[in-house]
C-alpha positions in Angstrom: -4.8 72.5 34.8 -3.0 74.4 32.4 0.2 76.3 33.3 2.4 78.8 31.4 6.0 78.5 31.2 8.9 80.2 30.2 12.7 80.1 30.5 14.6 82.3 32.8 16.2 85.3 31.8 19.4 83.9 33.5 19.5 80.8 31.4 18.7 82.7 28.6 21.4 85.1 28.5 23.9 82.3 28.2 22.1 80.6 25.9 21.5 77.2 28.1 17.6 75.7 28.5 18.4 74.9 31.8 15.3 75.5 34.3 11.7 77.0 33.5 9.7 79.3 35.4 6.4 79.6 35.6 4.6 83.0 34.6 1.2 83.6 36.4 -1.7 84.4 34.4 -4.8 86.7 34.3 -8.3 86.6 33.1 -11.1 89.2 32.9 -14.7 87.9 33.0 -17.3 89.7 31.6 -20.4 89.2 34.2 -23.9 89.7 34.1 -25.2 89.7 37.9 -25.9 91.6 39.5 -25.5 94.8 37.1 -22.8 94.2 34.4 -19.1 94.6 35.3 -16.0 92.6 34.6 -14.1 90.3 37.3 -9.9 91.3 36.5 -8.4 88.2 38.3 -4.9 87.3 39.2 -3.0 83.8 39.7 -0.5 84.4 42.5 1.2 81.0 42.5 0.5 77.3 41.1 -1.8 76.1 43.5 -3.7 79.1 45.2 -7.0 80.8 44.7 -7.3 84.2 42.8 -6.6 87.2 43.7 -10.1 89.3 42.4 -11.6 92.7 41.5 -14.9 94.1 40.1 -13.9 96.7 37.8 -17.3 99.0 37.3 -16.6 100.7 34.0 -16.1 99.2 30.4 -12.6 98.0 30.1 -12.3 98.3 27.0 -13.5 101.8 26.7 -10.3 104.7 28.5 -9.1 104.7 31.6 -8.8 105.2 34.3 -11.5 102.3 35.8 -12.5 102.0 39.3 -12.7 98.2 40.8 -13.3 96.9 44.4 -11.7 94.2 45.5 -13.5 90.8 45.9 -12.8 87.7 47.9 -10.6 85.0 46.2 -11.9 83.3 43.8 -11.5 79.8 42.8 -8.9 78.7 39.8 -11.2 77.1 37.7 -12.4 80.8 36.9 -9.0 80.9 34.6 -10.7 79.1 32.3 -14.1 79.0 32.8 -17.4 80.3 30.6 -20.8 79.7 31.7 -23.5 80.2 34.4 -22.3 81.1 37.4 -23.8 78.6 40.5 -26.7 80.0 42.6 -28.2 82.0 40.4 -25.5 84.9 40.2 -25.5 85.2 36.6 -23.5 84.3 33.7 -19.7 85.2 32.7 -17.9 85.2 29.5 -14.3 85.7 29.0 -13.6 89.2 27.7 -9.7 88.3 28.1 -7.0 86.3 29.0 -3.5 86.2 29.2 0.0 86.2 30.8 1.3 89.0 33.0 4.1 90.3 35.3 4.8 92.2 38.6 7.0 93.5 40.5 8.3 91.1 43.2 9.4 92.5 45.8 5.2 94.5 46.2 2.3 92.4 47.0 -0.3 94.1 44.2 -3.1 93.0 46.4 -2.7 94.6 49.5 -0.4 97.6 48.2 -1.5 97.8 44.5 1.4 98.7 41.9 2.3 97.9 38.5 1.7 94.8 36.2 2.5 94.1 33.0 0.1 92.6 31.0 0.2 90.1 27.4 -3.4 89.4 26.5 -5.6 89.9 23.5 -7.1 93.2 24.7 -4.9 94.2 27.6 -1.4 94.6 26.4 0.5 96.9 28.3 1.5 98.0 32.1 -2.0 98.1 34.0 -1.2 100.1 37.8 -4.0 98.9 40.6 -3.8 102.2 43.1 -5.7 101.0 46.3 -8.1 103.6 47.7 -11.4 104.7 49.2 -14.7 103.7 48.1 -12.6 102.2 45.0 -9.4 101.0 43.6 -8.7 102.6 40.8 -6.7 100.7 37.7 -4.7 103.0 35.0 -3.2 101.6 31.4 0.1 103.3 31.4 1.2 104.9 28.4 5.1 105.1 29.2 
């Protein structure tokens, strides 16, 4: 399992490699089943499972998006391409990436503001928890 690293602001100020830490990543899957929509998922620590959302419209294409929360899903999906077991389809990595939150707000439970470093999402992405749908807004500071 592949984890991303970097140093610590604190070490880097004084100009000492001392200590790493280790920056969580996140994925979006494009999937097929059972109508198209793409799976935004979050690692939360080093060991855990996902923390996952169906976004229903095109991520690629404005915003704002509305996405329903999922149950965890398993790590491997970080990495994974490729039919999906039980017959639920097929997903494809639309992208991938590093990102950042706030830590003193749990994003799933309360929502808030991450900042994402990936190929097609680069930016601060807010995940606003509400009723029948979440809704997730690129920020345009």
């Amino acid at each position: 399992m592949r984890l991303w690293y970097e140093v610590c602001k604190c070490c880097s100020i004084f100009g000492v490699t001392r200590c790493v830490v280790p920056v969580p990543r996140f994925t979006i899957l494009s999937h097929d089943h059972p109508v198209l929509h793409w799976d935004l998922l979050l690692e939360l620590d080093e060991q855990g499972p996902l923390a996952t959302w169906r976004i229903l419209d095109d991520p690629g294409h404005g915003s704002p998006w509305r996405a329903e929360p999922l149950p965890d899903h398993r790590r491997i999906y970080l990495d994974y391409e490729g039919p999906v077991s039980g017959d639920r389809g097929t997903v494809t990595r639309w992208d991938t990436g590093v990102y950042q939150a706030d830590p003193e707000r749990a994003v799933t439970g309360c929502g808030g503001v991450i900042t994402c470093t990936g190929s097609r999402w680069n930016g601060r992405i807010e995940l606003v928890p509400g009723k029948p749908h979440w809704t997730i807004h690129l920020l345009t500071d």
